[in-house]
VODOVEX-36303 format. One record per residue: x, y, z of N, C-alpha, C in turn. Coordinates in nm, 3 decimals. Last residue first. Example, Ala and Ser with C-alpha at 12.3 -4.5 7.8 and 13.67 -1.06 7.14 Angstrom:
BEGIN
<node><n_xx>1.285</n_xx><n_yy>-0.225</n_yy><n_zz>0.708</n_zz><ca_xx>1.367</ca_xx><ca_yy>-0.106</ca_yy><ca_zz>0.714</ca_zz><c_xx>1.290</c_xx><c_yy>0.003</c_yy><c_zz>0.787</c_zz></node>
<node><n_xx>1.319</n_xx><n_yy>-0.569</n_yy><n_zz>0.780</n_zz><ca_xx>1.230</ca_xx><ca_yy>-0.450</ca_yy><ca_zz>0.780</ca_zz><c_xx>1.320</c_xx><c_yy>-0.330</c_yy><c_zz>0.780</c_zz></node>
***
This chain:
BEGIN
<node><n_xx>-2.603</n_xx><n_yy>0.861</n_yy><n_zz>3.369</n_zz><ca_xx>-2.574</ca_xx><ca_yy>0.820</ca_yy><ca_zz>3.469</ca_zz><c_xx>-2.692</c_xx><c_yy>0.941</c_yy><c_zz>3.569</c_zz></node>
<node><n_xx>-2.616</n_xx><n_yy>0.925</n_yy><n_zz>3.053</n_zz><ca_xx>-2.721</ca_xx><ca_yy>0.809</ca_yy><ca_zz>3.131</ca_zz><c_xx>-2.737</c_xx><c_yy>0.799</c_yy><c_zz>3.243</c_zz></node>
<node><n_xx>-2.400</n_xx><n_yy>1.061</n_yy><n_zz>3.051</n_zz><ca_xx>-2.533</ca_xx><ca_yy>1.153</ca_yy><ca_zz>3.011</ca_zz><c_xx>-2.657</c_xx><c_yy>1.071</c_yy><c_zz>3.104</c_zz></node>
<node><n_xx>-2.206</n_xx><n_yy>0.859</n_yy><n_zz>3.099</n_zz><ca_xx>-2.226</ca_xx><ca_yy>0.998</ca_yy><ca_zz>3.157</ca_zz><c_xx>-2.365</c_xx><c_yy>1.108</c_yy><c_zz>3.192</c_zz></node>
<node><n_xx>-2.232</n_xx><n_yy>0.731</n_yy><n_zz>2.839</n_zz><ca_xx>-2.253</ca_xx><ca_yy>0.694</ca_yy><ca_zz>2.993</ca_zz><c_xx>-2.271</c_xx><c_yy>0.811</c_yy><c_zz>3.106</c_zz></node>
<node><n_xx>-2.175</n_xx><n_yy>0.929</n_yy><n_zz>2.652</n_zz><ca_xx>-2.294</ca_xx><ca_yy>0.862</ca_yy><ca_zz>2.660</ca_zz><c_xx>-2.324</c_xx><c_yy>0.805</c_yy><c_zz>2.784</c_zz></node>
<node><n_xx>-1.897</n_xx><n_yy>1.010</n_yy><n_zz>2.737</n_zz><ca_xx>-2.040</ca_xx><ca_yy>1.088</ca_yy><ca_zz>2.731</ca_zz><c_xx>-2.166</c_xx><c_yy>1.050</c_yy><c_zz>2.718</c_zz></node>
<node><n_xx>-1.834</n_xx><n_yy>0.719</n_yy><n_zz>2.685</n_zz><ca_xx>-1.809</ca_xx><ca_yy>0.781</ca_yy><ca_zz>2.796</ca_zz><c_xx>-1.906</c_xx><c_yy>0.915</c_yy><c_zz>2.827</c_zz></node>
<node><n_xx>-1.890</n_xx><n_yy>0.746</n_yy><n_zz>2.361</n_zz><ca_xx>-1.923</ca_xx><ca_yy>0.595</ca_yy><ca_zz>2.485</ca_zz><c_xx>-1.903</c_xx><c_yy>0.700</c_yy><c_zz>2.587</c_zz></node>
<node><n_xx>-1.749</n_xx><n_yy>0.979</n_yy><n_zz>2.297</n_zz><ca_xx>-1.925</ca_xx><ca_yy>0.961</ca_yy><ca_zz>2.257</ca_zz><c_xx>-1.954</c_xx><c_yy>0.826</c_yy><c_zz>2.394</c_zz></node>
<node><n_xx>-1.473</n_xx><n_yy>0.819</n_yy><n_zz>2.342</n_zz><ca_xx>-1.501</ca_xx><ca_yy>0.973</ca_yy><ca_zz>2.400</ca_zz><c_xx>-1.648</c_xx><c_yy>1.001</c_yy><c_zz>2.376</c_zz></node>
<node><n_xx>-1.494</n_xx><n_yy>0.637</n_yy><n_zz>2.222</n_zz><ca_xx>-1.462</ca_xx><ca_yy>0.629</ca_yy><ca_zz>2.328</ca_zz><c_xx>-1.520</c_xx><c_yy>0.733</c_yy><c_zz>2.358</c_zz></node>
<node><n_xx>-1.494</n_xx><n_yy>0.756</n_yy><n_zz>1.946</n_zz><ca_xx>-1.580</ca_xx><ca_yy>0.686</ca_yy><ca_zz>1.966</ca_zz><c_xx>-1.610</c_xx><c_yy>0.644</c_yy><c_zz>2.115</c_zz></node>
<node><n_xx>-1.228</n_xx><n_yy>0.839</n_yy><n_zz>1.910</n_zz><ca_xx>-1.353</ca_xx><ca_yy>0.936</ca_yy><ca_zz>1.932</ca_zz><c_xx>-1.505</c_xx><c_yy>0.863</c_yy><c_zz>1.934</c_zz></node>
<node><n_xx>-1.067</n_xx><n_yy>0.636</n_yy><n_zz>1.908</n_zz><ca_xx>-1.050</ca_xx><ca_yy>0.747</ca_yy><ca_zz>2.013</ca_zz><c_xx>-1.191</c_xx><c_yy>0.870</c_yy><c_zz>2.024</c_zz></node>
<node><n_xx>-1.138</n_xx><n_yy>0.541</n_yy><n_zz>1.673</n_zz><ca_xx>-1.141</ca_xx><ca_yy>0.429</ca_yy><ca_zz>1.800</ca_zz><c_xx>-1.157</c_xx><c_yy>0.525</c_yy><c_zz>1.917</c_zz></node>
<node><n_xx>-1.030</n_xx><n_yy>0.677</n_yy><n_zz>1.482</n_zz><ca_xx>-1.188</ca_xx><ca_yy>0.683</ca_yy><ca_zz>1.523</ca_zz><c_xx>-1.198</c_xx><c_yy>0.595</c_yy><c_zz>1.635</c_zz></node>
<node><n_xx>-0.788</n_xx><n_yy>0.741</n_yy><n_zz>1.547</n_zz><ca_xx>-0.851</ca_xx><ca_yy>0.855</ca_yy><ca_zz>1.543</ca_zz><c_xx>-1.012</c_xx><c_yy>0.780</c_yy><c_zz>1.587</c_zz></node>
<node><n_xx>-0.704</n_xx><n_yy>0.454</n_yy><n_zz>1.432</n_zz><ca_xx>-0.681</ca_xx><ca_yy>0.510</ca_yy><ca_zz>1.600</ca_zz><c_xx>-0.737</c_xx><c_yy>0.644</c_yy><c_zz>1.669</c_zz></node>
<node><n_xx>-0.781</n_xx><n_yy>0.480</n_yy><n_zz>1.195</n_zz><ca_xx>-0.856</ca_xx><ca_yy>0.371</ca_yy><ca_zz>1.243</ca_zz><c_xx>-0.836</c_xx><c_yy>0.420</c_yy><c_zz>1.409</c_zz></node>
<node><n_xx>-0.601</n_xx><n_yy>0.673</n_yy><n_zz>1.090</n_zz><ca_xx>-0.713</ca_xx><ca_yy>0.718</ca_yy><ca_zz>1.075</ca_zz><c_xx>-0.831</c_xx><c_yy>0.623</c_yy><c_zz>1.172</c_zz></node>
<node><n_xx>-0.367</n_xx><n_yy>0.533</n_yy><n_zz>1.123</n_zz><ca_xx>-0.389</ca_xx><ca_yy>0.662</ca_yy><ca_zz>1.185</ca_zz><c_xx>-0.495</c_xx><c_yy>0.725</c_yy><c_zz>1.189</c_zz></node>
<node><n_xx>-0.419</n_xx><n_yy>0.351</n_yy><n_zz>0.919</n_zz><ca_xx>-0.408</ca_xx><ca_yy>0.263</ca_yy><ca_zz>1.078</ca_zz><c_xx>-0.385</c_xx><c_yy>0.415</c_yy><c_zz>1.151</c_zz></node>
<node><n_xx>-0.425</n_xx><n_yy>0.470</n_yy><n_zz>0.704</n_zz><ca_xx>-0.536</ca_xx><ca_yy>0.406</ca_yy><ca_zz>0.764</ca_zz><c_xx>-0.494</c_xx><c_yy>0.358</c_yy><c_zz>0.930</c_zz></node>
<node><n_xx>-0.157</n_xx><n_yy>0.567</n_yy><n_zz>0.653</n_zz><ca_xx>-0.256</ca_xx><ca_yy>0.660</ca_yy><ca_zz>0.699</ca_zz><c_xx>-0.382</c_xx><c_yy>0.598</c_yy><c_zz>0.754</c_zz></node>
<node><n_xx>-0.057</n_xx><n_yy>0.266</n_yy><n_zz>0.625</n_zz><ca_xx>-0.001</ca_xx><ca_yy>0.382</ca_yy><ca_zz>0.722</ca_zz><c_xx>-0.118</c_xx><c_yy>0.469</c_yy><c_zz>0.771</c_zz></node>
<node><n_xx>-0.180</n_xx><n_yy>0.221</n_yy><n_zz>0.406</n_zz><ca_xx>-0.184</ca_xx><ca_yy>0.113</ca_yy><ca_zz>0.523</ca_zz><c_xx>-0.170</c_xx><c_yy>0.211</c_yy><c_zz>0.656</c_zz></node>
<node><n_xx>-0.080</n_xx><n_yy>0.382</n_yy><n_zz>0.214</n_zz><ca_xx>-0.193</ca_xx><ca_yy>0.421</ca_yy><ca_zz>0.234</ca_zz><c_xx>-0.213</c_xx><c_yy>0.327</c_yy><c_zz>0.378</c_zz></node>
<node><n_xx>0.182</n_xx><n_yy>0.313</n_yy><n_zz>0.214</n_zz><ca_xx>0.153</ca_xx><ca_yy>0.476</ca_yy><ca_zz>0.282</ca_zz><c_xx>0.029</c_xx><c_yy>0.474</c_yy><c_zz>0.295</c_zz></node>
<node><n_xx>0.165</n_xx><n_yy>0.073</n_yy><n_zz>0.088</n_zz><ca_xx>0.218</ca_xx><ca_yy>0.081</ca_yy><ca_zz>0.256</ca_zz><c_xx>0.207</c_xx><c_yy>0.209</c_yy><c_zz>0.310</c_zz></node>
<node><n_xx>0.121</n_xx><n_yy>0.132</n_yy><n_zz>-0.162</n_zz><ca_xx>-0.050</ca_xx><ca_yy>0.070</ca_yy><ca_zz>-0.038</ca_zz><c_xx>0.064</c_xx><c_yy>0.054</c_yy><c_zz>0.073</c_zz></node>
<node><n_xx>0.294</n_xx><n_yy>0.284</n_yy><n_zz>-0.270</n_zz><ca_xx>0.177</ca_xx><ca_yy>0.348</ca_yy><ca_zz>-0.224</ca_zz><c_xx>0.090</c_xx><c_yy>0.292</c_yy><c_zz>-0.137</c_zz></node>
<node><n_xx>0.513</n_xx><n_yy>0.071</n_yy><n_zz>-0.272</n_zz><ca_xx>0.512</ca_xx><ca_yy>0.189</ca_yy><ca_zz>-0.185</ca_zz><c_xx>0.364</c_xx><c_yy>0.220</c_yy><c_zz>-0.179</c_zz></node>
<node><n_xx>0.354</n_xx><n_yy>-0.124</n_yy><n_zz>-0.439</n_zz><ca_xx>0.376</ca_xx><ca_yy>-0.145</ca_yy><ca_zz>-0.312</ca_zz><c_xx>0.393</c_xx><c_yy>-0.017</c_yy><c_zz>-0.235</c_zz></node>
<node><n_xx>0.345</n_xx><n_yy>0.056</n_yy><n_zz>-0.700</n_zz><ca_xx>0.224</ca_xx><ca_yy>0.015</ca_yy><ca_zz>-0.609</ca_zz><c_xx>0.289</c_xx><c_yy>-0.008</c_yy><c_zz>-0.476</c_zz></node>
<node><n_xx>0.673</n_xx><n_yy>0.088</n_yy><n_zz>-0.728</n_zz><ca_xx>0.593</ca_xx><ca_yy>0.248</ca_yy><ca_zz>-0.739</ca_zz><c_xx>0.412</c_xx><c_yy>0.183</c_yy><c_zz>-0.596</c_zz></node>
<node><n_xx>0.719</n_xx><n_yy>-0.201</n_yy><n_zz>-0.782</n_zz><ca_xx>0.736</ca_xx><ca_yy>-0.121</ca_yy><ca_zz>-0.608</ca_zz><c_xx>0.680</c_xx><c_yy>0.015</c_yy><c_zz>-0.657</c_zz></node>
<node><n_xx>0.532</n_xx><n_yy>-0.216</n_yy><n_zz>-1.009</n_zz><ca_xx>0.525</ca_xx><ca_yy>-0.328</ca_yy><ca_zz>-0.871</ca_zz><c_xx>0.566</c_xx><c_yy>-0.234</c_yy><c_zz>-0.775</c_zz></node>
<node><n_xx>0.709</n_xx><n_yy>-0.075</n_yy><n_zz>-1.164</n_zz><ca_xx>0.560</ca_xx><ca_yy>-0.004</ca_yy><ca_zz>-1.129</ca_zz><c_xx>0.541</c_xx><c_yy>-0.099</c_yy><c_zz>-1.038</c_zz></node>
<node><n_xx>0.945</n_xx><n_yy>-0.207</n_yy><n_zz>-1.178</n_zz><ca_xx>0.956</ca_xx><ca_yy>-0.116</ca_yy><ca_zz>-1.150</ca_zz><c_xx>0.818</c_xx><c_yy>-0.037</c_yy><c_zz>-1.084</c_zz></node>
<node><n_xx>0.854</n_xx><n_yy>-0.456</n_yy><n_zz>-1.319</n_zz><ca_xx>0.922</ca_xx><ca_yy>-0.451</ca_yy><ca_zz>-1.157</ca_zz><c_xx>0.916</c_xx><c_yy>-0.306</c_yy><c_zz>-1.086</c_zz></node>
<node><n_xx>0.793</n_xx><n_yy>-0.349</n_yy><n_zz>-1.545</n_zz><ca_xx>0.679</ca_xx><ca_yy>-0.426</ca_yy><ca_zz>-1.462</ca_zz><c_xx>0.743</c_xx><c_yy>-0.433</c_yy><c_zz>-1.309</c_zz></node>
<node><n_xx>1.079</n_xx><n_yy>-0.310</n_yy><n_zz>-1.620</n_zz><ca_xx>0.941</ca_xx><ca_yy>-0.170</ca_yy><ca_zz>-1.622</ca_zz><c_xx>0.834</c_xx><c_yy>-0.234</c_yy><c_zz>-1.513</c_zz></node>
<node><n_xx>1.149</n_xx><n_yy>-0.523</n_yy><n_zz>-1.662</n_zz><ca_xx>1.251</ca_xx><ca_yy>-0.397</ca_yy><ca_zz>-1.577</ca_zz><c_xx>1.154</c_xx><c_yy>-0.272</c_yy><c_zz>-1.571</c_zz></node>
<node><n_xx>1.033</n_xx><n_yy>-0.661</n_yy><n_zz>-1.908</n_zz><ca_xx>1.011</ca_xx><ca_yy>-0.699</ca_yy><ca_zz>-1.718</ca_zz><c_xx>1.077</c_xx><c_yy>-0.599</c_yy><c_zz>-1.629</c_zz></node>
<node><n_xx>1.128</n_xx><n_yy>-0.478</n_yy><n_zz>-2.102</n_zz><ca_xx>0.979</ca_xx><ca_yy>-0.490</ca_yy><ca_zz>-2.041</ca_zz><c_xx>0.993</c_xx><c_yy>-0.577</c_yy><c_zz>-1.932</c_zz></node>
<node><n_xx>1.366</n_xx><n_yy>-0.480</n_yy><n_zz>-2.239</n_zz><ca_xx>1.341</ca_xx><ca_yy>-0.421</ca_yy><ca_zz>-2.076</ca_zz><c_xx>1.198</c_xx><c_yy>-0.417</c_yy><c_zz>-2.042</c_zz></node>
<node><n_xx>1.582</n_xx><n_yy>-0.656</n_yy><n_zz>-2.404</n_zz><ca_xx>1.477</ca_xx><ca_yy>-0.624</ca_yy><ca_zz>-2.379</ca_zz><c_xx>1.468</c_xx><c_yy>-0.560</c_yy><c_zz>-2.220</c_zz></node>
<node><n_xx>1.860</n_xx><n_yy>-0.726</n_yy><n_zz>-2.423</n_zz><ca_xx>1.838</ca_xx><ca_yy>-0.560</ca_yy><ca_zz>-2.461</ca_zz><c_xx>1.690</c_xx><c_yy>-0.575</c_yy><c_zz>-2.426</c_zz></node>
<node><n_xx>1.870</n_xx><n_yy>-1.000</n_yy><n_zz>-2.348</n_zz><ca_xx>1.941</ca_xx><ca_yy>-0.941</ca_yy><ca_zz>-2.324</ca_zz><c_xx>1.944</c_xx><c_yy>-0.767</c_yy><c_zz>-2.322</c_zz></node>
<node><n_xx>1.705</n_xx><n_yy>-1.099</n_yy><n_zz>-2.520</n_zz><ca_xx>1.631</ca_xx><ca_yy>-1.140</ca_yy><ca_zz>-2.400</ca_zz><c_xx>1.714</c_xx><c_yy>-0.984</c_yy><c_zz>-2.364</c_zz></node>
<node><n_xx>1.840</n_xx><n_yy>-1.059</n_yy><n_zz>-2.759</n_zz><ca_xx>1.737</ca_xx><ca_yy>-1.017</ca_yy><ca_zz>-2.766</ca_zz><c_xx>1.667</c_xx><c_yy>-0.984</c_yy><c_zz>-2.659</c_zz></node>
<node><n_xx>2.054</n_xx><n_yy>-1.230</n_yy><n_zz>-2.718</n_zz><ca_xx>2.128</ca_xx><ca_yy>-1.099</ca_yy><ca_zz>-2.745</ca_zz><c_xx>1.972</c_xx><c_yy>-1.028</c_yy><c_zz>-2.702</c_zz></node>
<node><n_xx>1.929</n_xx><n_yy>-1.495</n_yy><n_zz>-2.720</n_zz><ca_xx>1.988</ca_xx><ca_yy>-1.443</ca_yy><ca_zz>-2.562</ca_zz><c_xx>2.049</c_xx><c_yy>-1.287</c_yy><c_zz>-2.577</c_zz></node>
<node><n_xx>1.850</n_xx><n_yy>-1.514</n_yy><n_zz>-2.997</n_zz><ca_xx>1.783</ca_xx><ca_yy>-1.501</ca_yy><ca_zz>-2.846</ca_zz><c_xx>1.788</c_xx><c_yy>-1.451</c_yy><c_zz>-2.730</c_zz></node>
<node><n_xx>2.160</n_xx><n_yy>-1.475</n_yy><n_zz>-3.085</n_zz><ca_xx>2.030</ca_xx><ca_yy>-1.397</ca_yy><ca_zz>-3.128</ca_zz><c_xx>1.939</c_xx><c_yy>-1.389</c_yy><c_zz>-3.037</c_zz></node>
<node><n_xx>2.219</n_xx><n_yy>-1.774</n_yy><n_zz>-3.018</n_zz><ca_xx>2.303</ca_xx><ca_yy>-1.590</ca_yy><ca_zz>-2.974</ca_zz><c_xx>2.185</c_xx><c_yy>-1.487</c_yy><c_zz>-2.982</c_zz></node>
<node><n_xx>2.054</n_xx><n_yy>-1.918</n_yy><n_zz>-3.114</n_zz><ca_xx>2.079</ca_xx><ca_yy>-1.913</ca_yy><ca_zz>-2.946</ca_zz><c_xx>2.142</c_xx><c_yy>-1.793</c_yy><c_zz>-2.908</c_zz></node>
<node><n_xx>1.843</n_xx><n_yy>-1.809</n_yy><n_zz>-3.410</n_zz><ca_xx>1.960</ca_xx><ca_yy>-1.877</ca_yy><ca_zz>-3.340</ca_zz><c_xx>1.972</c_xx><c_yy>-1.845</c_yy><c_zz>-3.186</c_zz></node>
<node><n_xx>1.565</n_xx><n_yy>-1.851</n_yy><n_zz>-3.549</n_zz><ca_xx>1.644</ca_xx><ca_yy>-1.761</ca_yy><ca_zz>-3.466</ca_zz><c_xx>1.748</c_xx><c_yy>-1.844</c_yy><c_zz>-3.392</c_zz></node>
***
C-alpha cells in the first residue's frame, strides 16, 4: 500500500469519529446522573436530620 493510499484511507475512515462521539453521549449521562445524585444525597442528609431531631426530642 502506498503513502497516498494510506493517508487517502486514514482520511475517509470514521471509526474514531464514532468512539468520540459515544465518549461524550457517556460523559453527558454520568454528569446528569452525578447531578441527580448529589440531589438525592441532600434529600437524605435532610431527612435524616429531621428522624435525629425527633429522635432527640422523643428522648428528651
Amino acid at each position: 500500500m502506498s503513502l497516498t493510499a494510506f493517508l487517502k484511507h486514514i482520511g475517509t475512515d470514521d471509526k474514531g469519529a464514532t468512539a468520540v462521539e459515544y465518549g461524550l453521549i457517556v460523559s453527558l449521562i454520568v454528569l446528569a446522573m452525578l447531578g441527580a445524585l448529589q440531589g438525592v444525597a441532600n434529600e437524605n442528609s435532610r431527612v435524616w436530620s429531621e428522624v435525629e431531631a425527633a429522635a432527640t426530642d422523643a428522648s428528651s
